[in-house]
N, C-alpha and C positions, 0 to 999 in steps of 0.2 A: 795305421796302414798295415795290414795283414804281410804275411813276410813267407815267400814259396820255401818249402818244403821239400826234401827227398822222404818219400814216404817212404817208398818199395823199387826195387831195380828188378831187373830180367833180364836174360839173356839166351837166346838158342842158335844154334848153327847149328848146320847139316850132320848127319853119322859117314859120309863118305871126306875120308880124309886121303887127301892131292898131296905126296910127298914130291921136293927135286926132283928123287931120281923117278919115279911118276913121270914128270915133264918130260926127262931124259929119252923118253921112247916118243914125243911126240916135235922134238925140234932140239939143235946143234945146242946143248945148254950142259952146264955141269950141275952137280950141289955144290961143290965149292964157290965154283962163277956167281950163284944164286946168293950163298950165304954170307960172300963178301959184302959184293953188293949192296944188298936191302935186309940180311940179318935172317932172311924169311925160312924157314926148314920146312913147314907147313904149311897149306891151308886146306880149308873145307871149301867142297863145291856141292850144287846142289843135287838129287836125283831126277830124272826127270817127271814133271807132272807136281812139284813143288813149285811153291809162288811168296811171292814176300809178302803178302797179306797173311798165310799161313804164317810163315817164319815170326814175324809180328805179332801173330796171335798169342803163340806159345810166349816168347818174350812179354808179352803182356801180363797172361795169365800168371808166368811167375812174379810179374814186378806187383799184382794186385797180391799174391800171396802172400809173399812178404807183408806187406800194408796193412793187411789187415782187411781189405776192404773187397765188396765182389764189383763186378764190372761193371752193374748199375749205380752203383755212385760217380762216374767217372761221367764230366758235364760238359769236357770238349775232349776232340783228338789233335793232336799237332804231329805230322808224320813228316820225316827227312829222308827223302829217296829221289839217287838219280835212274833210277831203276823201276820205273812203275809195270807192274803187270800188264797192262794196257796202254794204249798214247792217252787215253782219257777213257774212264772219269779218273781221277788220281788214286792210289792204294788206299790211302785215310779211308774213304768210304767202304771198300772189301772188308779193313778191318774191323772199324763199326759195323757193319753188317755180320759179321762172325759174332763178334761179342753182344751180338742182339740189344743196340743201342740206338733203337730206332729214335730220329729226332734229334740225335748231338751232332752239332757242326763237326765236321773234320777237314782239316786244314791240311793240306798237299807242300812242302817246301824243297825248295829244287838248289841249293846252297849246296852242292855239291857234299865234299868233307868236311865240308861248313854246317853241314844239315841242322845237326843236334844242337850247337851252340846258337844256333841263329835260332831253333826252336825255343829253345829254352828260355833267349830272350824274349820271345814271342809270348812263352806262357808266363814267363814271368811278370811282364807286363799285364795281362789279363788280370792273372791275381793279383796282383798290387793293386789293381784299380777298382777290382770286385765285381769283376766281369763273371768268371768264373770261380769255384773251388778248389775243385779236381778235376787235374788235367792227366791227361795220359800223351807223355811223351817218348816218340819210338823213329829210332832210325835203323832203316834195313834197306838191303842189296842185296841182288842177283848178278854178280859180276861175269861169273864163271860164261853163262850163255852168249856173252858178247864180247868175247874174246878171239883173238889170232891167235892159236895154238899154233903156232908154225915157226921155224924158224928167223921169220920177218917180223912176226909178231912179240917175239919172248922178248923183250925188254917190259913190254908191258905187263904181257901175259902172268907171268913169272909173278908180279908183283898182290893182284888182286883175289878175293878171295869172297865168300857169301856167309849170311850172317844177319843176326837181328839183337838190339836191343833196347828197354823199354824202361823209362821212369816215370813212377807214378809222384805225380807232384800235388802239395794240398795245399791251402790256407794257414800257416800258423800264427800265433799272439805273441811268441818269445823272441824277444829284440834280438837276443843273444845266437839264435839262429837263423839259418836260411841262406837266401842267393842272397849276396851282397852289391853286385851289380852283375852286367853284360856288358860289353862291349863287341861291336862288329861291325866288317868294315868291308872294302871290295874295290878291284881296278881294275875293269874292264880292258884297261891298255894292253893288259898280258891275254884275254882272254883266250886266244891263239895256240896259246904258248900249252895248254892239258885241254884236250876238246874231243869231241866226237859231231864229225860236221852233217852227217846223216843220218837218220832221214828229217828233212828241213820241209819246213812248211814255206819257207820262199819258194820252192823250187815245185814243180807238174810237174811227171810224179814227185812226190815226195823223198822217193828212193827210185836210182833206175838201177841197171843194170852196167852201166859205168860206174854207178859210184860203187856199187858192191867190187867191180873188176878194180876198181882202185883201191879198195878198202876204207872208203870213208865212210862206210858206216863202222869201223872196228875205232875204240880211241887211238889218241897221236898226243904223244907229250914232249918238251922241250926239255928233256931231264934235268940238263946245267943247271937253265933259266927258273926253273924249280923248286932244283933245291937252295941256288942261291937267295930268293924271296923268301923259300919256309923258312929257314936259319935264321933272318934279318927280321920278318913278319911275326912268326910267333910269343919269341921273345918281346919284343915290344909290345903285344900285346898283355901282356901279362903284365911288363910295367908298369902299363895303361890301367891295368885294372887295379894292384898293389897302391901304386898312386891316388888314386880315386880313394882308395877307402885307407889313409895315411897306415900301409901297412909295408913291408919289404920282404926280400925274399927269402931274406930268414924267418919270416913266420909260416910258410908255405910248410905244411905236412905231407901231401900229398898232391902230387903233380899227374894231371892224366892225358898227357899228350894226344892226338891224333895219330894214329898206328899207320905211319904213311911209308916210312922207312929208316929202320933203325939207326941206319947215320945220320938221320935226319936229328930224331929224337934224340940221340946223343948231344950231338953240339948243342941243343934246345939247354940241356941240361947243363951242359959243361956254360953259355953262356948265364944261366943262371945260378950258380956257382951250388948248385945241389948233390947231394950224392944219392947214390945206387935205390937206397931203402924208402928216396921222396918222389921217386919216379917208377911209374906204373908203365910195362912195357909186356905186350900179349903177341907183339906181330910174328914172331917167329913162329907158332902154333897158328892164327889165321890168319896171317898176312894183313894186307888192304882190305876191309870190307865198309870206308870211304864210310858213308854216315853213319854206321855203326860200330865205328870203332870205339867212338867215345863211351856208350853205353856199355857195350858186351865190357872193355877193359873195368869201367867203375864198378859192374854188377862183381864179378871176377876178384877184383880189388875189395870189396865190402867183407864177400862171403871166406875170404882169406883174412880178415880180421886187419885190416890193414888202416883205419878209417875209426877214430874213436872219439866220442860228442866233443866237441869242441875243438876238433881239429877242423886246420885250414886248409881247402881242397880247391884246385884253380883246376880249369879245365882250359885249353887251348885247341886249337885246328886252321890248320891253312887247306885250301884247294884248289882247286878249278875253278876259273872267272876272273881273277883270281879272288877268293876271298879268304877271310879270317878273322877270328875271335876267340876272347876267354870269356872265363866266369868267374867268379870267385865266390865259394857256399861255404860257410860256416856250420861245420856238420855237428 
């Protein structure tokens, strides 16, 4: 049975860089308040007339470079966005279309910060069963356009950021490497709890003009309810996967969180008794950019030398839905 591959990674975000004090002219916020908080000092937004199909593209582009490979070898798309340029058709297709891939399925996944890992299981599935070869996996966000910059809005606001990134994944022969499994999981119960309730297809219209006067088209999050699921969800998830393939947390080399918020990823760590140099942490420079955090931080992490054959590399992320999962590759 054929065994998925990290071929090439990628990663692009915006040139205009959103600092704290940035925010400071746009709602009652501090950088301190900020950095306590979520750890965040930065992020990137997009300019206008920028689209995450774009963003995607470049991310692509470089995870094919890497690889070795051009964009015609690439046999499916698996794309993680809660952010699609349009209500439909999903971005997968814009960026097939860029990369002039007339003919390859591309697959739309709406997993929120779960994006990329629920992709990943997606494509790794494929190739195991020799579905496909080469997959191109990318998760990207436009967070910045659907935001509350206002004072009523900066809890949230503050927190998200824009961004794309891309693994190119292949078929290999050596046992020795690869995904070792996925795990993912999801409970609805919380859905409530991290949501954006407009615009809803239950509802004529879709979006009125109450719900913008209310702001339910901006998101709304249960911060507590949150963070106490990410702390208690991530970690077990890792167990879950350590478990599964009789390994523990001392063989973990490399830990790449979901860039959701630094206290988050902290306790993440502290419960699994790691230190500083096995944990991979970007969100300070772009904050939240929710399905592509996982990508942009492993692309980042590689090209830093951080990542060497035969290290054990777990990937984790909770979200919205609520969902969450790891991964465990053998790089």
């Amino acid at each position: 049975m054929p065994r998925t591959i990290f071929a090439g990674t990628g990663y692009y975000v915006p040139d205009r860089v959103v600092t704290n004090r940035d925010l400071t002219q746009l709602m009652d916020t501090s950088d301190e308040w900020i950095v306590e908080r979520t750890g965040i000092q930065e992020r990137r937004w997009v300019d206008p007339g920028m689209t995450s199909a774009e963003m995607a593209r470049r991310a692509s582009l470089m995870a094919l470079e890497e690889a070795g490979l051009e964009a015609s070898a690439v046999d499916a798309i698996v794309l993680a966005t809660l952010t699609p340029d349009v209500f439909f058709p999903g971005t997968g297709v814009f960026l097939q279309r860029a990369l002039g891939l007339e003919g390859v399925p591309a697959l739309d996944i709406r997993a929120q910060c779960s994006g990329f890992v629920y992709g990943l299981s997606v494509a790794d599935a494929w190739i195991r069963c020799g579905q496909f070869r080469t997959i191109l996996l990318v998760g990207v966000e436009i967070q910045s356009t659907g935001l509350d910059v206002s004072t009523q809005g900066r809890d949230l606001a503050v927190l998200f950021g824009d961004g794309a990134g891309a693994a190119v994944l292949t078929a290999g022969e050596d046992a020795g490497r690869g995904v070792l499994s996925t795990h993912i999981h999801a409970d609805g119960r919380f859905a409530e709890s991290l949501w954006a309730e407009a615009s809803s297809s239950k509802k004529n219209p879709r979006i009125s003009a109450d719900d913008i006067a209310a702001g339910r088209h901006y998101p709304r999050m249960e911060g507590k309810e949150v963070f106490k699921h990410a702390v208690t969800r991530m970690p077990e998830a890792i167990h879950e996967a350590l478990a599964a393939n009789d390994l523990t947390t001392s063989d973990i080399d490399l830990l790449v969180p979901h860039q959701a918020n630094l206290r988050i990823s902290q306790m993440v760590q502290k419960r699994l008794g790691l230190e500083d140099r096995q944990v991979v942490n970007n969100i300070e420079r772009y904050g939240n950019t929710t399905a592509a955090t996982i990508p942009i931080a492993l692309a980042e992490a590689i090209r830093e030398g951080r990542l060497k054959r035969g290290d054990l590399l777990a990937l984790v992320a909770f979200g919205s839905g609520f969902t969450w999962g790891s991964a465990l590759v053998r790089w």
